[in-house]
C-alpha positions, -999 to 999 in steps of 0.1 A, spaced: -651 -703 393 -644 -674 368 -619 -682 340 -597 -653 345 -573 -663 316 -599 -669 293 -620 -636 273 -648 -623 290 -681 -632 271 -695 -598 250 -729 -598 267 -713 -590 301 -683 -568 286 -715 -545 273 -733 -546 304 -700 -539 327 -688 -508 307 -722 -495 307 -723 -500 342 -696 -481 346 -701 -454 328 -735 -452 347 -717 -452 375 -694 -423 369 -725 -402 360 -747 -411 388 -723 -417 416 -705 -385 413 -730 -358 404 -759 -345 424 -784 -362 442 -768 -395 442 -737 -382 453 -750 -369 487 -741 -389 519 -775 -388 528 -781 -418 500 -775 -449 513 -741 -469 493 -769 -500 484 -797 -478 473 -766 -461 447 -757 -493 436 -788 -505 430 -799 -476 410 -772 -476 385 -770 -516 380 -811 -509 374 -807 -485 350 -775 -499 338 -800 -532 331 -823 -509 313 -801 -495 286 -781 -523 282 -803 -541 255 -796 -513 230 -760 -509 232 -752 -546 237 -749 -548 198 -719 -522 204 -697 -543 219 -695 -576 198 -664 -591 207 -647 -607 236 -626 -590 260 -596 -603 279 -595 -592 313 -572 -571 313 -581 -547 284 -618 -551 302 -604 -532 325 -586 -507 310 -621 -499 289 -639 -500 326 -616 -473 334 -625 -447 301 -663 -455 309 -659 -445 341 -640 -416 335 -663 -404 305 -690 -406 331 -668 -385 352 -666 -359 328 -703 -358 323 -707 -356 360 -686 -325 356 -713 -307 337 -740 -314 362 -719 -304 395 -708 -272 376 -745 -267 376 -755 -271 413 -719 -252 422 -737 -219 401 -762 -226 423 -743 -228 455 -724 -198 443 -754 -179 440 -765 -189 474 -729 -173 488 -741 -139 473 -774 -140 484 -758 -149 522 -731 -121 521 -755 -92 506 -785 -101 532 -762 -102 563 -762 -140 567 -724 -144 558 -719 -134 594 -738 -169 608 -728 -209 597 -746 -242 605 -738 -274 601 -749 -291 563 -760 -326 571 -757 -333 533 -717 -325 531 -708 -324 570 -693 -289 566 -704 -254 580 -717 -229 557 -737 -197 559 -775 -201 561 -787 -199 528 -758 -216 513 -767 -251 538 -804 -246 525 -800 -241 488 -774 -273 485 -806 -292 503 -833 -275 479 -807 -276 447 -817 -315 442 -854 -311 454 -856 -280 421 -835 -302 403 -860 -332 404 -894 -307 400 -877 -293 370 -875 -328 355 -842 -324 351 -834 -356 363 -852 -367 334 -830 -348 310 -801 -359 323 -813 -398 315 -817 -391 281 -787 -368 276 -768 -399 290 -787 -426 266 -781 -399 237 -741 -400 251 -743 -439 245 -753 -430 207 -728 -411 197 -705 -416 219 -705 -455 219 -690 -481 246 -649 -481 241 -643 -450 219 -612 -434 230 -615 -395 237 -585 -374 249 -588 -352 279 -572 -321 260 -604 -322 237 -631 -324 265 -611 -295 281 -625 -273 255 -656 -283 260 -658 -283 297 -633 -249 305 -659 -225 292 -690 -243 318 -662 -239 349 -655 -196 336 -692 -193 332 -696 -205 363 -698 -175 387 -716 -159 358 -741 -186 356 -746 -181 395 -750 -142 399 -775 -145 370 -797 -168 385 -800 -146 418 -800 -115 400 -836 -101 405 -832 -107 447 -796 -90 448 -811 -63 424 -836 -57 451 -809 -55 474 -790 -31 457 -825 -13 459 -820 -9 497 -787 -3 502 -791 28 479 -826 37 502 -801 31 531 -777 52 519 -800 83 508 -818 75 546 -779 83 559 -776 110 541 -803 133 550 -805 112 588 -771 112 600 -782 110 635 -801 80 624 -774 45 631 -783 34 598 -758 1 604 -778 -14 630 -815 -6 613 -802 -21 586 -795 -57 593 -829 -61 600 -845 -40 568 -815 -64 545 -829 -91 561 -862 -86 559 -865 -74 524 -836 -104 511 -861 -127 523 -892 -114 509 -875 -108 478 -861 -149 480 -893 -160 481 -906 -144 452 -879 -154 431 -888 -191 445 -919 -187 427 -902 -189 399 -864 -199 402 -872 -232 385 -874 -220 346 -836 -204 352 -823 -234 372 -835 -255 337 -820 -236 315 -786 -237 336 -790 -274 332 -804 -276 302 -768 -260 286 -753 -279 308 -764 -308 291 -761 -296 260 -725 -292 264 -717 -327 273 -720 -333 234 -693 -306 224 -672 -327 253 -678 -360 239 -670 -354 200 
């Protein structure tokens, strides 16, 4: 039977706030958060890693909680690791943001599908960038970063220290302004190549006006958006790091 008048024991007052916190970072941000992860495989990831850091920042927490102001403390871990959370979703939403350009300049604004990752209907590009977002996110090890950004968070940001929200809003307003910025500059070489053609089309109209430069070209955008795409896919991962790369980076200005 659990004592729930008495304190709860240090060792698990450490291991439930980190939990916690864990939980707030890996539940609510990309890939984790995707319904295509199963609720047990979620769980089980952050009680693993929760298991795994817990051994350094048990020291943190010496004394016994009573249950109530264990909660109360569940509630800022979970909500710091909310706000970290934040940073990484402001990431993949540049990228999604980017993908809405891209689907408007090439013509594909026009078309929607169904995401099986968010059960919503959005334009073709933008339903297969949210599915390749994690896939980029994991080849560019940034999965990896974002580990030891959160260890680095338990450092100097330990278990319990009170934070106001007015202070991480300086922090985290800038990431949300920069966000469009963040997402036309990581698709600026394809809609630079679209600017290309439209100006081609327009000369073609020009001198052709008997030529129904509307309908020949959809399938020019089209063809040229794509080609373009899938050069930039060569080598989209080194901008997609350092998107969230300063993503991460921020999470210490939010956290002071």
């Amino acid at each position: 039977m659990i004592d729930w008048s008495g304190p709860v024991p240090a060792g698990l007052v450490s291991y439930l706030l980190v939990s916690m916190r864990m939980a707030g970072v890996l539940l609510l941000a990309p890939p984790l958060s995707s319904m295509a992860v199963p609720v047990l495989v979620r769980g089980a990831i952050v009680l693993g890693l929760s298991a795994a850091v817990w051994p350094a920042v048990a020291a943190s927490v010496p004394a016994e909680l009573p249950w109530p102001a264990l909660a109360s403390a569940a509630v800022l871990e979970f909500a710091t690791g909310a706000l970290m959370a934040l940073g990484v979703n402001i990431g993949f939403a540049a990228f999604a943001i980017g993908a809405r350009i891209l689907d408007v300049q090439i013509g594909f604004g026009i078309g929607q599908v169904l995401d099986p990752a968010t059960r919503l209907r959005m334009p073709v590009l933008s339903a297969a960038f949210v599915l390749f977002a994690p896939v980029l996110f994991v080849l560019a090890d940034c999965h990896h970063v974002m580990l030891r950004a959160v260890a680095r968070g338990l450092e100097r940001f330990p278990l319990g220290t009170p934070w106001t929200a007015e202070a991480a809003s300086h922090a985290v307003w800038p990431l949300v302004q920069g966000m469009f910025t963040l997402g036309l500059a990581m698709v600026a070489p394809v809609v630079f190549c679209l600017v290309l053609v439209e100006l081609a089309l327009g000369v073609i109209a020009r001198n052709l006006p008997q030529m129904n430069v509307f309908i020949l070209g959809i399938p020019i955008k089209v063809l040229s958006g794509l080609a373009a795409l899938g050069a930039w896919m060569a080598a989209a991962t080194a901008p997609m790091t350092r998107v969230f790369e300063a993503i991460f980076r921020s999470w210490e200005a939010s956290l002071r």
